[in-house]
N, C-alpha and C positions, 0 to 999 in steps of 0.2 A: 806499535809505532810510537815514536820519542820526540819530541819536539824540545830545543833550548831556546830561553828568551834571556836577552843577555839586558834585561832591567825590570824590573817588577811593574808590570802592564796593569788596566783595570780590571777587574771581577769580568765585566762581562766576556769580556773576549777567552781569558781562561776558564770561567766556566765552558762557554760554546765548546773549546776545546776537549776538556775533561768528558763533553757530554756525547760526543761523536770518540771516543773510546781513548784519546790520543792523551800519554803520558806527557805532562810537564813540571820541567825544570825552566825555574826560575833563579839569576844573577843575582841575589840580594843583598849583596855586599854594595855602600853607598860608595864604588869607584869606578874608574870603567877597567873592565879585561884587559891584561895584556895580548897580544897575540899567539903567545904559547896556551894559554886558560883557554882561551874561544877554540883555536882548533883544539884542543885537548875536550873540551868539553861537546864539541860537535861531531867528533869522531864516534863517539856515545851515541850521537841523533839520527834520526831518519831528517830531520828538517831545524831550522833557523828561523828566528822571529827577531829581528833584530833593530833593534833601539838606539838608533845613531852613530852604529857601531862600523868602522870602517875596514871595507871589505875590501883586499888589495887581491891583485894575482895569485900573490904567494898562497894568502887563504884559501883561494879559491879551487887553486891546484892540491890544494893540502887536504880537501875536506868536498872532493870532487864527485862522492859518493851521496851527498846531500840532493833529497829529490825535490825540495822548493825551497827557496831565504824567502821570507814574508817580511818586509819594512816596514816597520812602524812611523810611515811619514810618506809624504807623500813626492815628495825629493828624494834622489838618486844619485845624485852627484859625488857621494862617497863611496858609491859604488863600482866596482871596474865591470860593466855589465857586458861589455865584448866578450869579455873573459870567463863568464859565468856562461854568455851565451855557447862559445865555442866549449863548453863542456855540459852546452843541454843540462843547463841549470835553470828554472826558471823563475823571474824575480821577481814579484809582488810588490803595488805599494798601495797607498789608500786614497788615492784622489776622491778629492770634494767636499767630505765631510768639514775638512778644515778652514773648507775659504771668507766664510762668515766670521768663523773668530780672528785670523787673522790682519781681515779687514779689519774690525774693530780693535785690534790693537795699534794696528796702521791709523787708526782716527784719535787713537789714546795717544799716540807719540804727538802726530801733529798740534793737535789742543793743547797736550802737557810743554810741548815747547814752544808754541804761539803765547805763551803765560809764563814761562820760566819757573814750571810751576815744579818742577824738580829739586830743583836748585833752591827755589823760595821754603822748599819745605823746609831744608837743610839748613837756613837763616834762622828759622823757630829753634831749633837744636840743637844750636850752637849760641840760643840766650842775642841775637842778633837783632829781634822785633823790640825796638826801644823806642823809635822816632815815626810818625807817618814824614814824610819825603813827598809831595805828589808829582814829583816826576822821575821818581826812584822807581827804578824795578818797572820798566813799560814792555809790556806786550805786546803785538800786532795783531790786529782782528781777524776774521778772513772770511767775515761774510760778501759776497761779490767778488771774493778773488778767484783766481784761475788756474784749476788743479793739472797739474802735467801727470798723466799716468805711464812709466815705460812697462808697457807688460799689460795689454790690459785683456787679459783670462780670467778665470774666475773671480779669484782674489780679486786683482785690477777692477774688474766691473762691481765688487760688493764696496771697494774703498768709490769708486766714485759715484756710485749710489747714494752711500752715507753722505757725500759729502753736499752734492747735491740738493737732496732733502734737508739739510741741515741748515748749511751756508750758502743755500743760491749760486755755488761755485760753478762756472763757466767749468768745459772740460777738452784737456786735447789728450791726444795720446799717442804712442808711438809704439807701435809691431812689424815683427816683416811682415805681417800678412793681413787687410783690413778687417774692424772689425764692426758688420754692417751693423748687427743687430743693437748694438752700445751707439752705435749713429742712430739709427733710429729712434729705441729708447731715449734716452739720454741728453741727443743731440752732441756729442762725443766727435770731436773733427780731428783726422788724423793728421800728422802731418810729422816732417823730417826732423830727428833728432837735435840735430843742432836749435832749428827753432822750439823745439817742446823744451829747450834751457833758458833759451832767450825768453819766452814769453810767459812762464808760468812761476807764480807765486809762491806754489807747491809743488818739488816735483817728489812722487812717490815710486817707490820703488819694487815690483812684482812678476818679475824674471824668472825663469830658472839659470844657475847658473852653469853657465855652455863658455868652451872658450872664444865665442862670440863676445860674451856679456863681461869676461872676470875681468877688471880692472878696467873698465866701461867709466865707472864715474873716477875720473883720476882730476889731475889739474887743470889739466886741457876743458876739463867737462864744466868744473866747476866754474872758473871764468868765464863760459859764457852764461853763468845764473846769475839772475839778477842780486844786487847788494840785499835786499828786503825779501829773500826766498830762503825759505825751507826747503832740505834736503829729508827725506823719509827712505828709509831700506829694513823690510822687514822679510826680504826675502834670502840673500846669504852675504855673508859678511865680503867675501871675495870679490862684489862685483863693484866695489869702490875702494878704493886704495885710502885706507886711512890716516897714515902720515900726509896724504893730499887734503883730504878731508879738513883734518886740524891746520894745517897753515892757510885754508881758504876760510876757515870761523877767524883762525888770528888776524888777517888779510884783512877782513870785513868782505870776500869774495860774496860770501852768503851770511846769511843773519843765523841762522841756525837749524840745527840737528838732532833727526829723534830717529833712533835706532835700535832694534831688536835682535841684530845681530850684528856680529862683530869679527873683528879678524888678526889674532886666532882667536879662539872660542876656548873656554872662559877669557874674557879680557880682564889684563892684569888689574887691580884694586887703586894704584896709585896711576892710569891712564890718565892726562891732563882732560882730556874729554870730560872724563865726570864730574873736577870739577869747572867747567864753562855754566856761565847763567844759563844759555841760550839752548842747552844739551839735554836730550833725554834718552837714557839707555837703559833698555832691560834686558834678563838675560834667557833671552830665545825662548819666548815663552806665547808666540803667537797661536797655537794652537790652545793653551792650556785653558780650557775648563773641566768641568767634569763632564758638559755632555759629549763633547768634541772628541775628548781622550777615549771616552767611552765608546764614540762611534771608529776613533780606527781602531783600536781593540780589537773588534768583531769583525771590518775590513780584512785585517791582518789576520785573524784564526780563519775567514772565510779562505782566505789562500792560503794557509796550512793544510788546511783540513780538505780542499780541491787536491793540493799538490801530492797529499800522502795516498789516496786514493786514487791517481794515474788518470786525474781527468783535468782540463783546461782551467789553471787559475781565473778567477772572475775578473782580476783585475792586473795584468801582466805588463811588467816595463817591455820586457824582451819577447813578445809574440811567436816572435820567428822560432822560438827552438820547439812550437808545435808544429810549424808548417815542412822543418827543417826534420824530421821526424815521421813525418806522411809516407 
């Protein structure tokens, strides 16, 4: 059995692989695949390990022979999973491992742009630190203030953990569906989208994105956030409309913006975004540490190495196509 991983994953997850008998090929070229290379090269496979690689119909249909895709991530949303399904494909991804680091880069954006501390670095390096000013370059605090979370799931609940424990931060939140145990914990009061704009300092952003959520934070959204709020999205760049985005920082709609993802994905080098004081943007890098990479790694070989052996991935987006199967 052959598996292709279309990015150079951690040690541990290839190893697991290599150790349960299964052949890997590794992407190590630093670009992404075109779509002739991936099915060219999957056509070769018994299976897919795939690293943000987006998986359309046409692939799907091309390469319908593949007995699991294992994702390296724990979103789906570039995936056509209908499609996979109706060809009893079944599609793996790695929920959990990642919602701690995440969170903490959702608390890195907040602090880095409650400080302008992005920006202020970039004053040092451009020979800029000449004068003290002290009412130059001011930050807002945000102990006592009141974090808006949309999405509060895992992720959601570890950002307002953090914040919590931190800043003493008041917490609301907004889901279709309540979320008792973060009420209890937490003290976390739900309540209707429009007011989780209106009333929170912070609001953060931990979605999936569904065509419910994709252009969810537009203009409409931002006007009703407060002048003195933070906007946070470290979940996908889709679910805010970024030319809204920037005319609501120009506006003063909002005070500012700290982002991990973006849309499209790389965002261009001369985006006005990067350079605003008030802005902090990284480039999609919520999951990335070493323990974190390391644990979907072996998420992901665990549902190779199910899929290639004809037995129930551990962790399946598309369920159905065992029940579908029966």
């Amino acid at each position: 059995m052959k598996v292709f991983i279309t990015r150079v994953i951690s040690e541990e997850g290839r190893v697991l692989l290599e150790e349960a008998g299964i052949e890997v090929q590794e992407w190590k070229e630093k670009r992404a695949l075109t779509q002739e290379e991936l099915i060219y090269n999957c056509l070769k496979s018994d299976a897919l390990l795939s690293v943000g690689t987006r998986l359309d119909a046409d692939f799907l249909q091309a390469c319908s022979h593949l007995k699991v895709i294992a994702l390296h991530s724990v979103g789906f949303d570039h995936v056509d999973v209908d499609s996979a399904t109706s060809l009893n494909i079944p599609i793996g991804n790695t929920p959990g491992v990642l919602s701690a680091a995440t969170a903490d880069t959702a608390f890195l954006l907040m602090l880095a742009t409650s400080r302008k501390a992005f920006y202020l670095h970039k004053t040092i390096e451009k020979g800029e630190w000449v004068f003290f000013d002290p009412t130059a370059n001011l930050g807002i605090e945000l102990r006592g203030k009141t974090l808006g979370v949309f999405g509060l799931g895992k992720i959601g609940l570890e950002m307002a953990r953090c914040c919590k424990a931190a800043f003493g931060m008041k917490l609301l939140y907004h889901n279709r569906t309540r979320n008792e145990d973060a009420e209890q914990e937490l003290k976390a009061k739900w309540v209707p989208f429009e007011e989780l704009l209106q009333q929170s300092d912070v609001v953060t952003v931990h979605t999936a994105l569904t065509p419910e959520t994709e252009g969810k934070f537009d203009w409409s959204a931002f006007e009703l956030m407060k002048p003195s709020s933070i906007f946070i999205n470290t979940a996908r760049g889709a679910i805010h409309k970024e030319e809204d985005l920037l005319r609501a920082l120009e506006e003063g709609k909002i005070w500012g913006a700290g982002l991990d993802v973006t849309n499209p994905e790389p965002m261009r080098p001369d985006h006005p975004l990067l350079q605003m004081p008030n802005v902090a943007v990284l480039p999609h890098i919520g999951s990335a540490t070493q323990e974190t990479r390391a644990a979907m790694s072996v998420l992901a070989a665990r549902n190779v190495i199910a899929g290639l052996n004809g037995v129930q991935i551990p962790f399946a987006v598309n369920p159905e196509v065992y029940i579908s199967s029966l």
